[in-house]
C-alpha positions as CSV (number, residue, x, y, z in Angstrom):
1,X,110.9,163.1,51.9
2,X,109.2,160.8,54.4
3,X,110.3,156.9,55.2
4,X,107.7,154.4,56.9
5,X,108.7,153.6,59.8
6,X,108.6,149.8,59.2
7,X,111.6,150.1,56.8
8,X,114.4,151.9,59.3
9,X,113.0,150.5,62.9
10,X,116.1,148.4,62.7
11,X,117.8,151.8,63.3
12,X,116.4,152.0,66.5
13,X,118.7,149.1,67.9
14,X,122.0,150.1,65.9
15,X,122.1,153.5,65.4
16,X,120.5,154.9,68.4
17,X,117.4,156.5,66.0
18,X,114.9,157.9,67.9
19,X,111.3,158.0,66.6
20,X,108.4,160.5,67.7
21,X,104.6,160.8,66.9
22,X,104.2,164.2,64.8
23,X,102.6,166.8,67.2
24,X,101.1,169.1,65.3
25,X,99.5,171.2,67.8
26,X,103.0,171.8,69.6
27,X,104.2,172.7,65.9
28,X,101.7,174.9,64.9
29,X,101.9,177.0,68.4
30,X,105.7,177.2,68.4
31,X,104.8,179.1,64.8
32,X,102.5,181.1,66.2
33,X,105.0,181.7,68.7
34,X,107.6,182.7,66.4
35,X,105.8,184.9,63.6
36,X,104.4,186.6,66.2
37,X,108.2,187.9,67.2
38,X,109.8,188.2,64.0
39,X,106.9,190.5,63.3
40,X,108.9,192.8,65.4
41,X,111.3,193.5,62.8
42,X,109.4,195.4,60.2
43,X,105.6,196.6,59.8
44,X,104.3,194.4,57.3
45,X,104.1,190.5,57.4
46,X,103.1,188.0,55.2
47,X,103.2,184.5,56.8
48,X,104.9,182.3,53.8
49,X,105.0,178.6,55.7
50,X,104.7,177.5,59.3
51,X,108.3,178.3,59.4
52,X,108.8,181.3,57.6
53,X,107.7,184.3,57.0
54,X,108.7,188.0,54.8
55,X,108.8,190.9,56.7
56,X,108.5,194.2,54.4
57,X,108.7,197.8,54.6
58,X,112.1,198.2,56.1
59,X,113.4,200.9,54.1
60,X,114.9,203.5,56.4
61,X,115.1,201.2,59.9
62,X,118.4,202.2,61.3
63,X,120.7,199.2,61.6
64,X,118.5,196.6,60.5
65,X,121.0,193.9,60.7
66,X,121.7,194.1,64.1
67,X,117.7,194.4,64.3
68,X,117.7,191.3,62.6
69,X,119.9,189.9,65.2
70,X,118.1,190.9,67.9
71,X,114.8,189.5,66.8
72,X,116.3,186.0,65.8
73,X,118.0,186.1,69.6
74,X,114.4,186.9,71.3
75,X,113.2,184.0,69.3
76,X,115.5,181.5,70.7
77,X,115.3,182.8,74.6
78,X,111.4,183.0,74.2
79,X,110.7,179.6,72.1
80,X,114.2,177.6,71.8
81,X,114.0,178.1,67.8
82,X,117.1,178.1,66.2
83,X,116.6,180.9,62.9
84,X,117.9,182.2,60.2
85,X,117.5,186.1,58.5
86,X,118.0,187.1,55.1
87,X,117.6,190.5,54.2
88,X,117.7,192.2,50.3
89,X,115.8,194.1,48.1
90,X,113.5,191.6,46.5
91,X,112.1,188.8,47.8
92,X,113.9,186.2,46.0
93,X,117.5,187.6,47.0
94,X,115.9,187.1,50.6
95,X,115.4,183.4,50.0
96,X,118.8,183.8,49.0
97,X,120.4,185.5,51.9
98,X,118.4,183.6,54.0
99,X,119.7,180.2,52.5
100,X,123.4,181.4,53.0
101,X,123.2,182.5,56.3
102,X,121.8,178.7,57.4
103,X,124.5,177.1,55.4
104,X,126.9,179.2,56.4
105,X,126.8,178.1,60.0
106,X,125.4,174.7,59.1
107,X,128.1,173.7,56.5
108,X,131.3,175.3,56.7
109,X,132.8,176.2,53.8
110,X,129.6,176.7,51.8
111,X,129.7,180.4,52.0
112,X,131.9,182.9,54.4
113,X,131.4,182.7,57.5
114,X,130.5,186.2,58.6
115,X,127.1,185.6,56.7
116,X,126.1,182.7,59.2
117,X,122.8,183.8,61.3
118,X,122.1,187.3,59.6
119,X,122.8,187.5,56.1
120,X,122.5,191.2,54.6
121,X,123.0,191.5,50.6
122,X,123.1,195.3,50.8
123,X,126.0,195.0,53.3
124,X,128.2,193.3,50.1
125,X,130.6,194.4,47.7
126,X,130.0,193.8,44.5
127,X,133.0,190.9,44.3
128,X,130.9,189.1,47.7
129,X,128.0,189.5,46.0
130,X,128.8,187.8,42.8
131,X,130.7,184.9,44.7
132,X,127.8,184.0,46.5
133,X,125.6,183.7,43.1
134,X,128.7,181.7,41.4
135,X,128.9,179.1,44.9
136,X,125.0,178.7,44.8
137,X,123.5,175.9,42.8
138,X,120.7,177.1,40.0
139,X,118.2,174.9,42.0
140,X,118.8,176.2,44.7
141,X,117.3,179.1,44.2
142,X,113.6,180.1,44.9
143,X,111.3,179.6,42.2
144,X,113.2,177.1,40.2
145,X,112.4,173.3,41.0
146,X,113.7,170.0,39.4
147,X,112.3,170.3,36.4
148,X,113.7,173.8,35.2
149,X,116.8,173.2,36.6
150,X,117.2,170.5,34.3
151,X,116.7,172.6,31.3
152,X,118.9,175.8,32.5
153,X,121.5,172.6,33.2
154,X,120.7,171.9,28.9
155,X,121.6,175.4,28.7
156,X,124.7,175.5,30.5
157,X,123.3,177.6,33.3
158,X,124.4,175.9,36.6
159,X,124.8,178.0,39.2
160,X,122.5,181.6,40.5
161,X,125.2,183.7,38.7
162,X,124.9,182.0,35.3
163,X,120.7,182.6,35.8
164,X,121.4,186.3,36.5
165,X,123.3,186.8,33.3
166,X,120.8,185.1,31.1
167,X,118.6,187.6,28.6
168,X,115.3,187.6,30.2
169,X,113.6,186.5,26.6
170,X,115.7,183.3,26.8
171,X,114.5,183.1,30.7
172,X,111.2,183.3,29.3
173,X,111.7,180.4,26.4
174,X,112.9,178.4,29.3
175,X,110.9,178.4,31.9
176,X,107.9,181.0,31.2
177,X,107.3,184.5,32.8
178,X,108.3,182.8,35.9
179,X,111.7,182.6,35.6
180,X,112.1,185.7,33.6
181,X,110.6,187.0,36.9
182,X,113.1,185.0,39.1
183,X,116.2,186.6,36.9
184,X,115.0,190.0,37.2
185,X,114.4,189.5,41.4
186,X,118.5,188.0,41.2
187,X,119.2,191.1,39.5
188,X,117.7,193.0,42.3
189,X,114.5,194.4,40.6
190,X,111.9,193.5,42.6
191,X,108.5,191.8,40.9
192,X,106.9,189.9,44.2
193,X,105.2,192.4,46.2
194,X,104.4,191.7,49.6
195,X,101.6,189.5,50.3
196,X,100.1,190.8,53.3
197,X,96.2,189.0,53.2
198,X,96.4,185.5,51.8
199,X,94.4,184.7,49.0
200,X,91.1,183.7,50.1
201,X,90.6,179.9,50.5
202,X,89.3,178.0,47.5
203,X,88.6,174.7,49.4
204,X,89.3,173.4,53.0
205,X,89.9,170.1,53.4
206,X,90.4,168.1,56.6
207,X,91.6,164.1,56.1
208,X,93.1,161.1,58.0
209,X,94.6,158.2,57.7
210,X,93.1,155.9,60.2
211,X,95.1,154.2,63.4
212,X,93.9,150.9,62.9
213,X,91.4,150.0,59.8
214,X,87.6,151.1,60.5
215,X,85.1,148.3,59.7
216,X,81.5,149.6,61.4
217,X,79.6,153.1,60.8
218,X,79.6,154.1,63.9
219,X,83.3,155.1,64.2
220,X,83.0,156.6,60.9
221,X,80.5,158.4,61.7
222,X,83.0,159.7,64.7
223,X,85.7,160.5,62.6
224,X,83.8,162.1,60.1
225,X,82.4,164.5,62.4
226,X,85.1,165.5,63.9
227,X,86.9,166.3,60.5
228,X,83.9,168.4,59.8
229,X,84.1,170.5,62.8
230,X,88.0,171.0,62.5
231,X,86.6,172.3,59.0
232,X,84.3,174.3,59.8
233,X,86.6,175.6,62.7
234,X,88.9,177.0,59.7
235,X,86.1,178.2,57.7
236,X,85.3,180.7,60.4
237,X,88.7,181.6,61.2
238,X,88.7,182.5,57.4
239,X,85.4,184.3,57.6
240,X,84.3,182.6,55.1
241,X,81.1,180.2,54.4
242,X,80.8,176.7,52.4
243,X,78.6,176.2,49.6
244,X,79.4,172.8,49.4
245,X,80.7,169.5,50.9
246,X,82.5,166.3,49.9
247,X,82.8,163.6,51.8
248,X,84.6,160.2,51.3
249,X,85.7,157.7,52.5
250,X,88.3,154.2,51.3
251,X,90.6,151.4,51.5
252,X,94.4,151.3,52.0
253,X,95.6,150.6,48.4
254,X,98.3,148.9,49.6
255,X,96.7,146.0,51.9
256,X,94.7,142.7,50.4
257,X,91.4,142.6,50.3
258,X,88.2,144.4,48.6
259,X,88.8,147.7,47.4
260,X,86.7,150.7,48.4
261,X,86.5,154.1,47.5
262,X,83.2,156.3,47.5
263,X,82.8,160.0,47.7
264,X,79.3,162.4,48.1
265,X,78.5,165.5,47.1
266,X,76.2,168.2,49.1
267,X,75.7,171.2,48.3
268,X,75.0,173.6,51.3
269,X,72.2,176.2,50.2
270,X,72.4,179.2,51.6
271,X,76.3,178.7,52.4
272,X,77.1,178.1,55.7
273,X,80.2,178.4,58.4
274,X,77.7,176.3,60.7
275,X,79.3,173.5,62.4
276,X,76.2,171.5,63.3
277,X,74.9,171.8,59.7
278,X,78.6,171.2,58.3
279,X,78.5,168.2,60.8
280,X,74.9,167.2,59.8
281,X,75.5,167.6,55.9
282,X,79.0,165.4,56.4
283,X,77.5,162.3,57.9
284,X,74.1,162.2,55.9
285,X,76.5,162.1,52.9
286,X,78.1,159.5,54.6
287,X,75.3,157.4,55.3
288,X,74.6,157.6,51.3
289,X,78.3,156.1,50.6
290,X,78.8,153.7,53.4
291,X,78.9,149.8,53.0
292,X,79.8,147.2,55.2
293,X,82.1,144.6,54.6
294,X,85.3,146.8,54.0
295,X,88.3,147.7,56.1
296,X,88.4,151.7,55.4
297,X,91.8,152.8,56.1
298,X,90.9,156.5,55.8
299,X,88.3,159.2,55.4
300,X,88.0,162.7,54.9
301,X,85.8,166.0,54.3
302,X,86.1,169.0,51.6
303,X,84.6,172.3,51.8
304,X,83.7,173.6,48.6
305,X,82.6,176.4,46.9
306,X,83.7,178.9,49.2
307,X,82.8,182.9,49.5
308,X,83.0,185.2,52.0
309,X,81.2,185.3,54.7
310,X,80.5,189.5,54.9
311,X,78.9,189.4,51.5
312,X,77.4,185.8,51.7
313,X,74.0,186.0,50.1
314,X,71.1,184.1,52.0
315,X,67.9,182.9,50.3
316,X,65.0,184.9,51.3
317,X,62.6,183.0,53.1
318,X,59.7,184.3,54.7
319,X,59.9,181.4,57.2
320,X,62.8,180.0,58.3
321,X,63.1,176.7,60.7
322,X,65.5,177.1,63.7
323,X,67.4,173.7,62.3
324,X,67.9,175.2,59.3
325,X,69.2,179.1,60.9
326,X,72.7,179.5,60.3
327,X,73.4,180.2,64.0
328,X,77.2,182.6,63.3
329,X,76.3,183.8,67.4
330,X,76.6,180.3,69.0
331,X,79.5,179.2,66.8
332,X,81.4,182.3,67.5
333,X,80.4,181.7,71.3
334,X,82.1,178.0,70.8
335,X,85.0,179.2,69.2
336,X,85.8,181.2,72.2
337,X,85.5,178.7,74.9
338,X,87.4,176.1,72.9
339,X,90.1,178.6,72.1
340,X,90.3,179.5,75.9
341,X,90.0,175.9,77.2
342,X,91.2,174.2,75.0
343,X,89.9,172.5,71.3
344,X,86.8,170.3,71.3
345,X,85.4,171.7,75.2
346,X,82.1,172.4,73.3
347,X,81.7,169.7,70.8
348,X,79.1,168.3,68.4
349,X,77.6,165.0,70.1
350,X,78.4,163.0,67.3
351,X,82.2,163.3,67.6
352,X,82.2,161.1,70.5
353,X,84.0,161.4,74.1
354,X,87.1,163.9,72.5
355,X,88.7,163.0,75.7
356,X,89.4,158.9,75.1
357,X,92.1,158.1,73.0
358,X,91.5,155.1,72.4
359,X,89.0,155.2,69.4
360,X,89.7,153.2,66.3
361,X,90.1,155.2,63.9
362,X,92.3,158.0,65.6
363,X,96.2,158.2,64.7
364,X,98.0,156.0,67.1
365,X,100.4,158.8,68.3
366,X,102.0,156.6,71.1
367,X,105.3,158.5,70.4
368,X,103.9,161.7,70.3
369,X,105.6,164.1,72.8
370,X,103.8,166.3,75.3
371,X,102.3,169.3,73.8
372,X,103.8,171.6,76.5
373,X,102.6,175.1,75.6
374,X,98.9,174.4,75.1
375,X,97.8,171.5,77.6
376,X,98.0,172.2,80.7
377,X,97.9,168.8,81.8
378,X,101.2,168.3,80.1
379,X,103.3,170.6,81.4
380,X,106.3,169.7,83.2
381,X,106.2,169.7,86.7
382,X,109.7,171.0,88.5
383,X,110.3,169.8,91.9
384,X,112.4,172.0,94.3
């Protein structure tokens, strides 16, 4: 959970606490980074957070635990990431494994030792096997929160050991299929496949808190267009198109003053993946919202309504304006340069200079730190 800032800056002075602006671009290509190498270990993938990942089809890899070590030791000489593997029949008992093997190293006396790093359930005896359920919390396990583990505690079931010995009718009185699923996965049955293609998308939504509040249009109009091409960047990388668009904008509800919260609706006919229409559609919607007077402390835009972008289905026209053409040739033309230049090269106009930092209504970030792999401008310069 996060703290604001305002509430442990004393830490700074007496505890030596250091604080940094979040830098998400740094994050998100250290992931790339990373899923990219643990790949390596199996031939199917399926990207589960920015920091993990389930690799699949590993039956018959010879010596996949000291595969599993290799990969998580290319990881840290090529990207500095310190990780963690768990390996087992279903996905759940992965979770697990790869649970121990953190707290293994991380807390000692948690679980044994020899499981730190690489954890392999296959590679236990039955009597390692069942100690590990028996030392692991009920909640700790994947696929039980707060709330069920509360009622399994009702029931006397504490730990991952008491869940796997639980009659999967009961499992499913207490917390639905769900669990009934989660104590057949402990039990090594496996009932998660492999998700290799993500669910398509059933909204995009890109939002921000503002630096400092926003009281004129013209900044708005800034931010919201900007949000709108980030948007529409990920609707492309999704192949998919918009039908719709929401945009809105309000007040902090925590500071005095008047209160202000307006959204609009547009709907996008035919769908579109179009950043200058996404863009144009975003601040006409704003313009229909907007009042002055307020200080808006953040805005943001929603694309709704979303279908592929292979079987979209366009209105037939017989006549068709070039500012209405969905132009898929230029955008994918823009994606390229700003994915070899760097983001926002090629911009829409009304997203202002992308190069001045200074702008109201952009997150302060004065702690942020360099974002080494993707700027060059920020690499570190070494001095023989």
């Amino acid at each position: 959970m996060g703290q604001p800032y305002y509430q442990i800056r004393g830490l700074e002075q007496t505890a030596g606490l250091v604080c940094l602006s979040a830098n998400f671009e740094l994050y998100g290509d250290l992931s790339d980074r990373m899923m990219s190498l643990a790949a390596g270990l199996g031939p199917l993938q399926e990207i589960y957070s920015i920091d993990e990942s389930f690799i699949g089809d590993l039956e018959g890899i010879v010596d996949i635990t000291n595969r599993a070590r290799a990969i998580r030791s290319r990881i840290y000489r090529w990207t500095s990431l310190l990780t963690c593997v768990g390996l087992a029949p279903t996905k759940t008992l992965a979770k697990l494994c790869n649970h121990v093997a953190k707290d293994a190293e991380r807390k000692l006396g948690s679980y044994p030792r020899e499981l730190a790093q690489v954890c392999n359930w296959a590679e236990m005896d039955t009597v390692t096997q069942q100690d590990i359920l028996q030392r692991t919390p009920a909640g700790e396990v994947w696929g039980i929160g707060r709330r069920i583990a509360a009622k399994l505690a009702e029931q006397g079931v504490l730990t991952a050991w008491d869940v796997t010995q639980m009659p999967a009718t009961k499992a499913k009185t207490v917390g639905s299929v769900v669990l009934e699923r989660t104590v057949r996965e402990l039990q090594g049955t496996s009932c998660i496949s492999l998700d290799e293609a993500p669910a398509p998308k059933q909204q995009i939504a890109c939002t921000r808190s503002f630096g400092q509040a926003v009281t004129a249009l013209p900044p708005l109009i800034e931010a919201v267009s900007e949000f709108a091409t980030r948007a529409a960047e990920k609707l492309r990388q999704g192949g998919q198109r918009a039908g719709a668009l929401q945009v809105f904008a309000h007040t902090s509800p925590f500071r005095p003053g008047p209160r202000f919260y307006q959204s609009a609706t547009i709907q996008l006919q035919p769908p579109t993946a179009d950043t200058k229409l996404l863009v144009g559609a975003a601040v006409a919607g704003l313009r229909s919202i907007y009042a002055p007077g307020y200080q808006l402390a953040k805005a943001g835009v929603m694309l709704l309504d979303l279908g592929s972008a292979a079987v979209a289905q366009r209105e037939l026209l017989f006549t068709e304006t070039a500012a209405a053409r969905d132009q898929g040739p230029l955008m994918e033309i823009m994606d390229r340069i700003n994915g070899r230049w760097g983001k926002a090269t090629v911009h829409v106009g009304s997203t202002g200079d992308t190069a001045a930092a200074a702008s109201d209504w952009k997150m302060k970030q004065e702690r942020r730190t360099p974002r080494y792999t993707t700027v060059l401008a920020e690499i570190p310069i070494a001095r023989a």
